[in-house]
C-alpha positions in Angstrom: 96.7 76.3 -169.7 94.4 79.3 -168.3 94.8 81.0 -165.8 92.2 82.2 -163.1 90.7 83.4 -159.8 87.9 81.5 -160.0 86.3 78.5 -162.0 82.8 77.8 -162.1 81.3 74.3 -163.4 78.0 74.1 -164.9 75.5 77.5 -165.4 72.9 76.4 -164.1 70.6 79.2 -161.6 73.1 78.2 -159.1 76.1 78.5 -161.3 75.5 81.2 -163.7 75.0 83.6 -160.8 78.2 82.4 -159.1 80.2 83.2 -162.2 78.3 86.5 -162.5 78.7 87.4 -158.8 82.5 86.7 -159.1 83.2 88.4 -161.8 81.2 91.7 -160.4 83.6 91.2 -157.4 86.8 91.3 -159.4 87.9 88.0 -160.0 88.8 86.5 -163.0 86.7 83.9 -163.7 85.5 80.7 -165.8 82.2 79.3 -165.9 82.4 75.5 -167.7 79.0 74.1 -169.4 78.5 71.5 -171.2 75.0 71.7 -172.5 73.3 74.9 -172.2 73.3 78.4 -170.2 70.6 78.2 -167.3 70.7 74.3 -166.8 67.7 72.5 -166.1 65.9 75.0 -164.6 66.0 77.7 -167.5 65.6 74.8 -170.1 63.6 71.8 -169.1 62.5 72.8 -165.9 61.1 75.5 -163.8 60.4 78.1 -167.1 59.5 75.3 -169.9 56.7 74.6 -167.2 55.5 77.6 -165.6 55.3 78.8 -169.3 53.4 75.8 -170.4 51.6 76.1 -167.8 50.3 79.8 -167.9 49.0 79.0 -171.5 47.0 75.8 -169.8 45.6 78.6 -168.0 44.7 81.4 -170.4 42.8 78.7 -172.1 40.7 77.5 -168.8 40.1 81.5 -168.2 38.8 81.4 -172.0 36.8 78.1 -171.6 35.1 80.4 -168.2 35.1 83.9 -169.9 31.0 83.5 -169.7 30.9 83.3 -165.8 32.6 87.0 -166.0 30.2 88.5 -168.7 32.4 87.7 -171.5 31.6 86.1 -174.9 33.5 84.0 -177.0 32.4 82.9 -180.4 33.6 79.9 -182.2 35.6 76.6 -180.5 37.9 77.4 -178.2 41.0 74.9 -178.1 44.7 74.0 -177.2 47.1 74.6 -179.9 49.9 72.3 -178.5 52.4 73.0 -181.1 52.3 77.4 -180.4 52.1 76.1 -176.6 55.9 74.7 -177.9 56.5 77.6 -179.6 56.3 80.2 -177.4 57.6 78.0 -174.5 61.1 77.9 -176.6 60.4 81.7 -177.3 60.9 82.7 -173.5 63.7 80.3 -173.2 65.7 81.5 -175.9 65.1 85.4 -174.6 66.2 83.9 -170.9 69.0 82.6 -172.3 70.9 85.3 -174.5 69.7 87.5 -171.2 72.1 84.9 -169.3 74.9 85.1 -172.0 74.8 89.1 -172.1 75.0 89.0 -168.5 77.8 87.2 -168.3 79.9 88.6 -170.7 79.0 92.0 -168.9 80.7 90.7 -165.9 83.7 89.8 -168.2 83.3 86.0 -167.2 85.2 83.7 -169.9 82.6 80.8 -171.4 83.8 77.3 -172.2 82.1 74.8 -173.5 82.4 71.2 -172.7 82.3 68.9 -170.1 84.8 69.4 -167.2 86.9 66.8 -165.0 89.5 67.6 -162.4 92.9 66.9 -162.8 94.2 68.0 -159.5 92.8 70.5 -156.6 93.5 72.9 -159.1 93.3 72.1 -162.3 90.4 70.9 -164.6 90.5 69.7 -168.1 87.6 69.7 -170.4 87.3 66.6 -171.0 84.7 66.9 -174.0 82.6 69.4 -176.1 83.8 72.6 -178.0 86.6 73.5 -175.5 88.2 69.8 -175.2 92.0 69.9 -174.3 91.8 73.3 -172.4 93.1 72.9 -168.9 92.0 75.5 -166.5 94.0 76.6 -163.5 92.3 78.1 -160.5 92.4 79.0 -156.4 88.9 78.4 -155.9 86.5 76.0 -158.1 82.4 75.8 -157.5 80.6 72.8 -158.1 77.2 73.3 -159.5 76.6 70.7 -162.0 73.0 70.1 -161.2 71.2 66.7 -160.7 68.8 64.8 -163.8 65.8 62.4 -163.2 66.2 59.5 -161.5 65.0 56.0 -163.5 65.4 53.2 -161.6 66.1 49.9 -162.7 62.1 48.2 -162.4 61.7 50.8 -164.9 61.5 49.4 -168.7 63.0 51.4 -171.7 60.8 52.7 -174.2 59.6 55.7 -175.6 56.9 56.4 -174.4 58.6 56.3 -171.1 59.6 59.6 -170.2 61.1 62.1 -168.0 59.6 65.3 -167.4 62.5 66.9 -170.2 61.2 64.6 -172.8 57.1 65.2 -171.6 58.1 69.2 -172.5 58.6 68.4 -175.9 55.9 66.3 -177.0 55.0 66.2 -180.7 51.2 66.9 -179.9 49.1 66.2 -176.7 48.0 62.7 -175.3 45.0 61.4 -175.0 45.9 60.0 -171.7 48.7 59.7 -169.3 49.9 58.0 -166.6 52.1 59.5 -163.5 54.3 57.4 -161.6 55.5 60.4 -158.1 53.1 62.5 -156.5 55.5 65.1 -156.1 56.2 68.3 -156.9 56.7 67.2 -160.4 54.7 64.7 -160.7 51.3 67.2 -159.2 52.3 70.1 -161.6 52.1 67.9 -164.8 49.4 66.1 -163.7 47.2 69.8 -163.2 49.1 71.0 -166.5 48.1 67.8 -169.0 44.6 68.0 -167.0 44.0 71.4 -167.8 44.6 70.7 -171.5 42.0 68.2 -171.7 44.4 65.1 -170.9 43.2 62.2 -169.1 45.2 61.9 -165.7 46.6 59.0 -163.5 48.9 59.5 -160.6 50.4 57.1 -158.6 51.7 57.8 -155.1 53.3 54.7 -153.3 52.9 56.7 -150.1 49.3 57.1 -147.8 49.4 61.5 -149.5 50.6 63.0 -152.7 53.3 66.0 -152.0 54.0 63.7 -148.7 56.7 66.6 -147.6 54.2 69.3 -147.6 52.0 70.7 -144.9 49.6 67.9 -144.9 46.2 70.1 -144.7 47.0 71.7 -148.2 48.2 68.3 -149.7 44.7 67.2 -149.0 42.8 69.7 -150.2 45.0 70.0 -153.5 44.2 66.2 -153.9 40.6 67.0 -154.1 40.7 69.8 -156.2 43.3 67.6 -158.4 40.0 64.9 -158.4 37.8 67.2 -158.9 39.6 68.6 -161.8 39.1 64.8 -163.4 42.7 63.6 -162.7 42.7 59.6 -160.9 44.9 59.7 -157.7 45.6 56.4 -156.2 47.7 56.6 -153.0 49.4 53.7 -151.1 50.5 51.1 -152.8 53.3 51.2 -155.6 52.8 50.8 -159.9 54.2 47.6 -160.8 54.4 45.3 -163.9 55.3 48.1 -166.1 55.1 47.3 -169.7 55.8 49.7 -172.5 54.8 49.0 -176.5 54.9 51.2 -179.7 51.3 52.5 -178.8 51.5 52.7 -175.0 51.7 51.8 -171.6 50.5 49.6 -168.7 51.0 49.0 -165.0 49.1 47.4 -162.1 48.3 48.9 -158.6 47.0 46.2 -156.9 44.8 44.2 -159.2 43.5 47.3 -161.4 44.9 47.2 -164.5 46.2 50.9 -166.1 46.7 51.9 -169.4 48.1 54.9 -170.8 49.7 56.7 -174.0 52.3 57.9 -171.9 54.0 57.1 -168.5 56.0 59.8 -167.0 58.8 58.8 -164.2 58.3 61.4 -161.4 60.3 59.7 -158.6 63.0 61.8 -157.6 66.8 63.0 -159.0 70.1 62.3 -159.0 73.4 64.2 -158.8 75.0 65.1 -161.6 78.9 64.4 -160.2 79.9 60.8 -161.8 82.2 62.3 -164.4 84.2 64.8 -162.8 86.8 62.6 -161.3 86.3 64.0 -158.2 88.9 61.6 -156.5 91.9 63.8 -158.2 90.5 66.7 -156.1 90.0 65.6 -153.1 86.5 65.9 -153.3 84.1 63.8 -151.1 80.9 62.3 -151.9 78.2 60.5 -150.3 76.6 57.1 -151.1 73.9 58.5 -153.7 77.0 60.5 -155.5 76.1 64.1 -153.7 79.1 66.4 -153.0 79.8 66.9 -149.1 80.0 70.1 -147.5 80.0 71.9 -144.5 77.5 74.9 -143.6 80.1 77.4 -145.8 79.5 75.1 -148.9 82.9 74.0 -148.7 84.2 70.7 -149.8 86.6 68.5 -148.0 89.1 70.1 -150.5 89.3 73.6 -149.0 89.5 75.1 -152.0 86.6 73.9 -153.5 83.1 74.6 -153.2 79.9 72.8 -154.1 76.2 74.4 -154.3 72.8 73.6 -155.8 71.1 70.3 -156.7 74.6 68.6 -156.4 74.8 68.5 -152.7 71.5 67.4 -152.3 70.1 69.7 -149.9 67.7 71.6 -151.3 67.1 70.9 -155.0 65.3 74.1 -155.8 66.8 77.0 -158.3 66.5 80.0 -155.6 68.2 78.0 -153.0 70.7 77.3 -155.2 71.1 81.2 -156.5 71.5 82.0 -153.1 74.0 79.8 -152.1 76.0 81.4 -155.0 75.5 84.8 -153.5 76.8 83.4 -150.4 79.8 81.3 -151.6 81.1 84.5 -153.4 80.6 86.7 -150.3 82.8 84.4 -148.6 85.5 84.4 -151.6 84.9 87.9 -151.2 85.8 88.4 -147.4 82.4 89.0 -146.4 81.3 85.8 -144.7 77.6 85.9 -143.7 75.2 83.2 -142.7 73.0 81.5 -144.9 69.5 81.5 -144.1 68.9 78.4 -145.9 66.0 77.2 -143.5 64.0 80.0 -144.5 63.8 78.7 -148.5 60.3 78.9 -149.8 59.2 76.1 -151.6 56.4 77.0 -154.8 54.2 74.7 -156.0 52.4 75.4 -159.1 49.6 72.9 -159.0 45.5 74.1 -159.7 45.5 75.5 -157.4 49.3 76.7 -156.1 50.6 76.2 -152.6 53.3 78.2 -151.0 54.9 77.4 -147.8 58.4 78.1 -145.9 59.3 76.9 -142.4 57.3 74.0 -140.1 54.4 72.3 -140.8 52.4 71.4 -138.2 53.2 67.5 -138.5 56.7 68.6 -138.1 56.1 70.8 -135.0 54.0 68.3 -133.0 57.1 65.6 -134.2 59.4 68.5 -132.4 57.1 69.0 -129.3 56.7 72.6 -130.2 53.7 74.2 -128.7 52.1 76.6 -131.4 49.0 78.5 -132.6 47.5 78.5 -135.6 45.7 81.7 -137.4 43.6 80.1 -140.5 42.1 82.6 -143.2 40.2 81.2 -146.1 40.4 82.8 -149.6 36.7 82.8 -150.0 36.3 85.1 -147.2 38.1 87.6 -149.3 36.7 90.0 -151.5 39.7 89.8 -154.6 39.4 86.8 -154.5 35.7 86.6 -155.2 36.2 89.1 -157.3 38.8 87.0 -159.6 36.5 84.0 -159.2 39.5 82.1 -157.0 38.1 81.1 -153.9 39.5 77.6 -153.2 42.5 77.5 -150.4 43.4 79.4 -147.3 46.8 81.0 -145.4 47.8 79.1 -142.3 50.2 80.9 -139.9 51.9 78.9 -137.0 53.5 81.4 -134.1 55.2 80.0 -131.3 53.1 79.8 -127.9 54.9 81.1 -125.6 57.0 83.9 -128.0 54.6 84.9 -130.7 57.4 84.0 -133.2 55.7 82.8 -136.5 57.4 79.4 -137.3 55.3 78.6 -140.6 53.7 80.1 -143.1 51.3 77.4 -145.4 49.6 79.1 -148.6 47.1 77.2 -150.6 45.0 78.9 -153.1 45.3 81.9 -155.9 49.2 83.3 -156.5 50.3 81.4 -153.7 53.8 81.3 -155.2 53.8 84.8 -154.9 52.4 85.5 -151.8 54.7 83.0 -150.2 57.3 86.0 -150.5 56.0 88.2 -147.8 56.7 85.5 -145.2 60.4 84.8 -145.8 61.5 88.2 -144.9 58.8 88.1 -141.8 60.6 85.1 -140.6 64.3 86.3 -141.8 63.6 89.2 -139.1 61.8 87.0 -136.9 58.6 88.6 -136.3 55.4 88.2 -134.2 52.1 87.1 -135.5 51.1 90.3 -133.4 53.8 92.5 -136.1 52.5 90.7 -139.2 48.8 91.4 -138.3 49.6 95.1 -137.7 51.5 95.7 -141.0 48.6 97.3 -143.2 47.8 95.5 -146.6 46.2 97.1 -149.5 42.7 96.5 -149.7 41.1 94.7 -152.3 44.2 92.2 -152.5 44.9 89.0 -152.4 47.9 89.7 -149.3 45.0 90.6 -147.1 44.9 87.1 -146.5 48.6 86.5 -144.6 47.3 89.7 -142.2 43.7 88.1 -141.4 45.9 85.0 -140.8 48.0 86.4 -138.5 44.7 88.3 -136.3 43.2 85.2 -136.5 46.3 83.9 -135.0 45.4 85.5 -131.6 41.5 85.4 -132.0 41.5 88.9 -133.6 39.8 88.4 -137.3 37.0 90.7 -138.0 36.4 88.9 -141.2 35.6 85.6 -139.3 33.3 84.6 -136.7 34.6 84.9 -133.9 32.9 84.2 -130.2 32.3 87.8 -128.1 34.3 87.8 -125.1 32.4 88.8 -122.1 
């Protein structure tokens, strides 16, 4: 048996920053994994895509270098299998960054799959470290979630989830998208980009159904006009799979594809911890309980990430990590979990933290809206990227900006100026008056937040007499 202050289970974003946080505090600590540093996140999810993705791009840019008084000579193509290659490239580099890290912080690694024993005690169970039993005061729960299949689904292999779609041996010719999610959107745009034929099927009236509904639209008709099919309302069914491909109906259409990818949401990974010998509570769909502190109903034991089922993203998860070990550490704060941004990266991206409107109007809020398109703005004509807008929504009555919606170019990184702004809760009135560098893309969220009030000199606006 080993001893410590605190054990860790899984290393994923949510995890590995736990066990790194802990140890930089003092504590002695474990992390348990039983695949591999940075979870699904580091390895087949958010990096795996947002490198494939860039390359989709660099290879769009190439296919327009004429419109910006470049010329390229010869046929200018995807090479799927370097697309691979480097994709595992900045993965492995993320991932020996992880280890090094860790072992900086003089956290102790073990390998295998862990199950509780008691409140205190957990045994792994399976993998390189099996028979190990590690004591600690505190455990953290961060075993992740995995895609969800459900049972109308057939087996087959060309059935996949969105790990096995990041591995393909080469490229489809076509593929079909069952979600018009997160997921389900970012593929579709990625395959798309790469010369893929696209289908996506959304059971529900919009794809991306939890996002602002004004940049859901207009990414479904840049999505269409991009060549990808979208087919909202009414479910896939009769799904059949054979050696060469797939098939489903939507209504009385008939659709055929090389590939189907199952985009419909994830589960928790909790089912083999034996979390009944700890005390530990889950709901119905298998998530981990917890109060607003992340703690369990063992006191002892807390739980963070995709696992409770909150909010399934990796920097909501890091910062719950941050915010567990504060606690360990005697300095409790609160979590501003309500002011997570959620990134998109679609063609082209959307950004957005706080209310939409549909969810203000739901709440009876009275609000204003400031509206600043992108191709009002100079960088952005200047990069070619005019598509999209920023959408600010300020309370009526206190200014207070309750929303910020981003649509358009490096809207996953613009996104980042309004978390703060709401962290501190500013006025649409104290946005508009911080000064943005000029030519940028930025200069959007302050012409938002003038046009908020009536005050945008960069768009019509009526003369008051």
């Amino acid at each position: 048996m080993e001893k410590f202050d605190v054990c860790v289970i899984g290393a994923g974003p949510g995890g590995y920053v736990a066990a790194i946080r802990a140890g930089q505090c003092g504590f002695k600590t474990a992390l348990v994994e039983k695949e591999l540093l940075g979870g699904t996140c580091l390895n087949v999810g958010c990096i795996p895509t947002k490198t494939l993705i860039a390359s989709a791009e660099v290879y769009a840019s190439a296919q327009r270098a004429a419109d910006f008084g470049v010329e390229i000579s010869g046929e200018i193509k995807p090479n799927w299998d370097k697309m691979l290659t480097r994709k595992n490239d900045v993965i492995g580099k993320l991932r020996n960054g992880i280890g090094a890290l860790l072992k900086s912080a003089g956290v102790t690694l073990f390998g295998g799959r862990g199950e509780f024993l008691s409140r205190k005690q957990l045994m792994i169970a399976a993998g390189e470290s099996a028979g190990i039993v590690i004591q600690a005061d505190k455990f953290i729960i961060a075993t992740g979630s995995e895609p969800l299949i459900p049972g109308f689904i057939p087996q087959g292999n060309r059935i996949l989830t969105s790990t096995e779609l990041l591995s393909l041996p080469k490229l489809p010719k076509s593929l079909l998208i069952l979600g018009g999610g997160v997921i389900g959107c970012e593929f579709a745009c990625l395959f798309a980009e790469l010369g893929v034929e696209v289908t996506v099927v959304e059971m529900l009236p919009q794809i991306l159904p939890q996002t602002d509904g004004e940049c859901a639209k207009l990414l479904a008709k840049q999505m269409s006009s991009a060549g990808i099919k979208i087919m909202n309302g009414t479910p896939l069914s009769d799904i059949k799979c054979t050696a060469r491909g797939v098939s489903g109906k939507v209504g009385d259409e008939t659709l055929k594809a090389d590939y189907l990818l199952v985009s419909i949401g994830r589960k928790p990974v909790t089912a083999d911890l034996n979390l009944a010998a700890a005390g530990v509570k889950v709901n119905q769909r298998g998530f981990v309980e917890i109060d607003d502190n992340f703690r369990t109903s063992a006191p002892n034991i807390y739980a963070i990430g995709d696992a409770v089922g909150k909010i399934m993203l990796a920097h909501w998860a890091s910062a719950a990590a941050n915010n567990v070990i504060k606690t360990l550490s005697g300095k409790a704060e609160e979590f501003a979990g309500e002011f997570t941004p959620g990134c998109i990266f679609t063609s082209p991206e959307i950004g957005t933290v706080g209310k939409s409107e549909e969810q203000l109007k739901n709440e009876n809020v009275e609000y204003s809206v400031g509206k600043f398109p992108f191709a009002a703005l100079g960088k952005a004509m200047a990069i070619d990227q005019t598509e999209g807008f920023v959408k600010i929504l300020a309370d009526t009555k206190t200014d207070q900006v309750l929303g910020v919606h981003i649509i358009g170019p490096h809207a996953t990184d613009l996104i980042a100026e309004a978390v703060p702004a709401m962290l501190l809760e500013t006025t649409a009135k104290e946005l508009g008056r911080a000064i943005h560098a000029h030519p940028t893309l930025g200069e959007a969220m302050m012409e938002a937040a003038h046009a908020v009030h009536g005050e945008c000199a960069h768009l019509p606006t009526r003369r008051k007499h």
